[in-house]
C-alpha positions as CSV (number, residue, x, y, z in Angstrom):
1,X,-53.2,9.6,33.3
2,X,-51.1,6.8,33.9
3,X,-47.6,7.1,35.0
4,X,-45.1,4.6,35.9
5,X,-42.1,4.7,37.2
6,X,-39.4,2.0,38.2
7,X,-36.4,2.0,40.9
8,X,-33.7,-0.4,41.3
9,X,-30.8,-1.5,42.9
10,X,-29.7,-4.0,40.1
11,X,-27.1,-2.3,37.9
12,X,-25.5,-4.1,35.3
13,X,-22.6,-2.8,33.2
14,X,-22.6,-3.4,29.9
15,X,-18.8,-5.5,28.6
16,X,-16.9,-3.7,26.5
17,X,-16.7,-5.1,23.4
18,X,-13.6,-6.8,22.2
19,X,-11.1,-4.6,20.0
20,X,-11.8,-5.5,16.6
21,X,-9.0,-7.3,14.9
22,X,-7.1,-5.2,13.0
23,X,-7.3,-5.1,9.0
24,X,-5.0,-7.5,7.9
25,X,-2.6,-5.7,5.1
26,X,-3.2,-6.7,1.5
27,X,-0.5,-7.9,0.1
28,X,0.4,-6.7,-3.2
29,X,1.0,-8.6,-5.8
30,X,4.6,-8.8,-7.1
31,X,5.6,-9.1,-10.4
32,X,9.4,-10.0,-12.6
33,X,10.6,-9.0,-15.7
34,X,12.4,-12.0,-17.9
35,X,13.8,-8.8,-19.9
36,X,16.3,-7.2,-18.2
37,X,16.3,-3.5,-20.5
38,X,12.3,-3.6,-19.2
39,X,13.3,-4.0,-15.7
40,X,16.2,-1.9,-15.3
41,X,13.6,1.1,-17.6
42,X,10.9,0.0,-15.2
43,X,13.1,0.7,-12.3
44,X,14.3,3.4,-12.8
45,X,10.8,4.6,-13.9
46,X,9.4,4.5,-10.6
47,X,12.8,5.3,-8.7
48,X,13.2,1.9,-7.5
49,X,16.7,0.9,-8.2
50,X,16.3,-2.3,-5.8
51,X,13.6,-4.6,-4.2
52,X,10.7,-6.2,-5.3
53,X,8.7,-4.7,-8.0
54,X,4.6,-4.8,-7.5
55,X,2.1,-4.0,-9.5
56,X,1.3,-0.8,-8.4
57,X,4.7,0.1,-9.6
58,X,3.8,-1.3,-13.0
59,X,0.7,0.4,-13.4
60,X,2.5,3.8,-12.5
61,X,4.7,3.4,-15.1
62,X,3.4,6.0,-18.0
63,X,6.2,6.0,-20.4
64,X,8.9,3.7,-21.5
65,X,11.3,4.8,-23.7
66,X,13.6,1.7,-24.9
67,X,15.1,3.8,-27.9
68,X,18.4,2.5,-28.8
69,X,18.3,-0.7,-26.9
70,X,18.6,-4.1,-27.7
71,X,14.8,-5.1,-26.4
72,X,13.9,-8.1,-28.7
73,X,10.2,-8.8,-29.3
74,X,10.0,-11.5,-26.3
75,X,11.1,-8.9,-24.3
76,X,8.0,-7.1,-25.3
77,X,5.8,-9.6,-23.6
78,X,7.2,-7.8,-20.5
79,X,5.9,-4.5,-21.4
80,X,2.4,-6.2,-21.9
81,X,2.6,-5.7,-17.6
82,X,2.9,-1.7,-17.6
83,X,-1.0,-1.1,-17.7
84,X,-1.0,2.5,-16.9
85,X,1.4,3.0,-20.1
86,X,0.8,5.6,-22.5
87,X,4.0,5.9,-24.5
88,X,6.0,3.8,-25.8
89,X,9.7,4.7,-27.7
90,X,11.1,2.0,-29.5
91,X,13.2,3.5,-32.1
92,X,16.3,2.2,-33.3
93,X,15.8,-1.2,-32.1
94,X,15.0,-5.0,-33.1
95,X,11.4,-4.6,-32.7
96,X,9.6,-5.9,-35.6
97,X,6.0,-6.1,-36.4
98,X,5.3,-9.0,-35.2
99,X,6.8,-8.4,-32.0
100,X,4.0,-5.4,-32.0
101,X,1.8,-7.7,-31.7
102,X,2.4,-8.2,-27.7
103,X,1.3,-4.7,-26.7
């Protein structure tokens, strides 16, 4: 049986390590309406009546009603950014079905 065994004076302590840089935020990415009726619909969608809209607060949106507005089919290529939408109203407006086309 062989047994060793080792004794010393020489301690050495270990550095700390640095603290690790924190996790820099993601920004997200904000996004604008050219339509106004999609904006203020959007807005009020996700209770956000002011600020900058994001695209987390598009994707939250999950139904738009523009009934009775006067959305025109370039204001459609707005709605094109909602891509959690699931309903859509667009009775009694200028919608045709070209306009359909964009969503």
């Amino acid at each position: 049986m062989v047994v060793l065994v080792g004794c010393s004076n020489d301690v050495r302590k270990a550095e700390p390590l640095p603290a690790p840089e924190p996790v820099s935020q993601v920004k997200e990415k904000i996004i604008t309406f050219a339509d106004a009726i999609v904006e203020k619909k959007v807005r009020k969608a996700v209770n956000k009546p002011e600020g900058e809209l994001t695209e987390r607060d598009a994707g939250a949106v999950e139904d738009l009603h523009l009934e009775g507005t006067q959305i025109t089919d370039e204001g459609l290529k707005d709605v094109v950014k909602l891509r959690g939408l699931g309903f859509l109203d667009l009775d009694n407006t200028q919608i045709t079905d070209a306009g359909l086309k964009e969503v």
